[in-house]
C-alpha positions as CSV (number, residue, x, y, z in Angstrom):
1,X,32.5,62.0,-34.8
2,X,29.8,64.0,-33.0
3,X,26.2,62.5,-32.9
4,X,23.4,65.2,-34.2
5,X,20.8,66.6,-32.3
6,X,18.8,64.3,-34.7
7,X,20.5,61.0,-34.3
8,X,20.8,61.8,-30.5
9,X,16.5,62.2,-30.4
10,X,15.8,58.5,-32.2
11,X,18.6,57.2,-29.4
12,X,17.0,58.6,-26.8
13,X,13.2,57.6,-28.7
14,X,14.7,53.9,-28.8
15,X,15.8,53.7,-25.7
16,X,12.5,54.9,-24.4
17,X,10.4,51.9,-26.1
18,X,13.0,49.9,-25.0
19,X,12.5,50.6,-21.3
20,X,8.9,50.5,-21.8
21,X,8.8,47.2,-23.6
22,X,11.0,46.0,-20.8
23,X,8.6,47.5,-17.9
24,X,5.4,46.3,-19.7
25,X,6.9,42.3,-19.7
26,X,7.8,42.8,-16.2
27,X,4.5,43.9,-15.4
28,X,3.1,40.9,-17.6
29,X,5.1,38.7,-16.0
30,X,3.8,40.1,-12.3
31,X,0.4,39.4,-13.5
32,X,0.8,35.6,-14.7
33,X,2.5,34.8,-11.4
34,X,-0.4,36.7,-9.4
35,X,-2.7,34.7,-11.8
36,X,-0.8,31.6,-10.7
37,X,-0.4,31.7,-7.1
38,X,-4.0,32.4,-6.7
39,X,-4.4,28.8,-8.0
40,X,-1.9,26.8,-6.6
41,X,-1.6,25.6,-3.0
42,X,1.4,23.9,-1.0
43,X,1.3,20.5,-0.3
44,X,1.6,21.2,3.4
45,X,-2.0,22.8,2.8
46,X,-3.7,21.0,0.9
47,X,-6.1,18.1,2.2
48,X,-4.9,14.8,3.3
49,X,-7.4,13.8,-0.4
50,X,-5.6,16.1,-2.8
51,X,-2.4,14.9,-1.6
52,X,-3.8,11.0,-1.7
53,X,-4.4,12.1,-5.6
54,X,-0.5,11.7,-6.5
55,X,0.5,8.7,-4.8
56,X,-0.2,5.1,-5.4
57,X,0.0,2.1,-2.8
58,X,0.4,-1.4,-3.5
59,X,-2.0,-3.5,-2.7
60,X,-1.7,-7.3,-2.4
61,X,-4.1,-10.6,-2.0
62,X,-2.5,-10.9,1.3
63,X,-3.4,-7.4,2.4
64,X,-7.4,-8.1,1.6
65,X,-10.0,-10.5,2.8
66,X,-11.2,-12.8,0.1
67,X,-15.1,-13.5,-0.7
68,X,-15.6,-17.1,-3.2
69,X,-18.7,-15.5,-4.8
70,X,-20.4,-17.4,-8.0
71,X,-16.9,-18.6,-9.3
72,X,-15.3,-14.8,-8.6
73,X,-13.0,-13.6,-6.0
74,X,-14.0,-10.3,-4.3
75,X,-11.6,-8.6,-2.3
76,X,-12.2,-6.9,0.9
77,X,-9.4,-4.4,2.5
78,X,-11.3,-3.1,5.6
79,X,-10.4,-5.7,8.6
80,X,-13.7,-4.9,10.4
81,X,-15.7,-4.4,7.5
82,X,-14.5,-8.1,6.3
83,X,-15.4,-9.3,9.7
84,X,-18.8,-8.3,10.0
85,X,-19.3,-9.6,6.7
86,X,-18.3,-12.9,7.6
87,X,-20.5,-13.0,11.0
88,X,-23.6,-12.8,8.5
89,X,-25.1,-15.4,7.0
90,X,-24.1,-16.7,3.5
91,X,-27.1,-15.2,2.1
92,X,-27.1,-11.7,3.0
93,X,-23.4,-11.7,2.4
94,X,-24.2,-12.6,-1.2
95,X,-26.5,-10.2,-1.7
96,X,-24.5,-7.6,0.0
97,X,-21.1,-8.6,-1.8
98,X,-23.2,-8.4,-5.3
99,X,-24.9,-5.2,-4.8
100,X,-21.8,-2.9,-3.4
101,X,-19.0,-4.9,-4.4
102,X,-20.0,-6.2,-8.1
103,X,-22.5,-3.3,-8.5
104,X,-25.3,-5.3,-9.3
105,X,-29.0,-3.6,-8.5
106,X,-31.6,-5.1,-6.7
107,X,-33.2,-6.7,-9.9
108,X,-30.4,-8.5,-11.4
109,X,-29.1,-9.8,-8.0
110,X,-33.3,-11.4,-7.5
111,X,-32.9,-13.0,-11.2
112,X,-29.8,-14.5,-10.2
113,X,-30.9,-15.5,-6.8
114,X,-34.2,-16.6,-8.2
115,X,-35.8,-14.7,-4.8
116,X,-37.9,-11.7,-5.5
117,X,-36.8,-8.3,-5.7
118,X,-38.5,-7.1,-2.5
119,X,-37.0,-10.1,-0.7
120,X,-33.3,-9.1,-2.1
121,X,-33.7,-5.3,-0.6
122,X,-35.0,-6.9,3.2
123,X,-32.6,-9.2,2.9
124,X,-30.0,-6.3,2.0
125,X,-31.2,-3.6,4.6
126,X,-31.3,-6.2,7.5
127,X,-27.6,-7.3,6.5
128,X,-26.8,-3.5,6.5
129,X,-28.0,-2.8,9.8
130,X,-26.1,-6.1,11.4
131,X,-22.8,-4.9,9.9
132,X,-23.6,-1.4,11.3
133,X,-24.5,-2.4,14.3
134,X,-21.3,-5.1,14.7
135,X,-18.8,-2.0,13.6
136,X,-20.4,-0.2,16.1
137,X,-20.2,-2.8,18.7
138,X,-16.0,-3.1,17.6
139,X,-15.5,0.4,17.4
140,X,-16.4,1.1,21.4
């Protein structure tokens, strides 16, 4: 049977949008992967951070330094950090250990002391600048 000049147009029509619907998702599809790349980066790229962002690491009482503080337990994991905080005395260590470690502020650590809150910050600056200055001593 022979095809009419008719039937042969809406072939040829339909197999024009078809093309064209085929291009136009291809061209789509170029797009979203442009779109993409510009927001992904390979791991041998990114930061040291970003990749620190999907692992985990174990951690263990053994691998810490442990503070008795007011009936709590407070964990240190920096060697030199935990050693310059036991070279201080008891009291600036508390106050330290409470303010960075327990997040307590100035006022709360004074009512709990029973020492005022200006005497909590000396005592907290001075201990600051021992440990800095033992780190440093360690670190030459």
């Amino acid at each position: 049977m022979r095809t009419t000049s008719f039937q042969t147009t809406i072939e040829n029509q339909f197999d024009y949008i078809c093309k064209r619907a085929i291009e136009d998702e291809r061209k789509d599809y170029l797009k979203y992967l442009s779109r993409i790349s510009k927001q992904e980066v390979s791991f041998s790229n990114a930061g040291e951070h970003l990749v620190n962002q999907f692992s985990t690491v174990d951690y263990y009482a053994t691998d810490m330094h442990i503070f008795s503080l007011y009936g709590s337990s407070i964990g240190v994991k920096n060697n030199l950090l935990s050693e310059a905080l036991k070279n201080l005395p008891d009291k600036k260590r508390n106050i330290i250990l409470l303010y960075y470690f327990v997040e307590m502020n100035d006022t709360e650590i004074s009512k709990l002391l029973n020492l005022s809150r200006s005497t909590i910050y000396r005592q907290r600056t001075s201990g600051l600048a021992i440990i800095k200055e033992f780190m440093k001593e360690r670190a030459e």
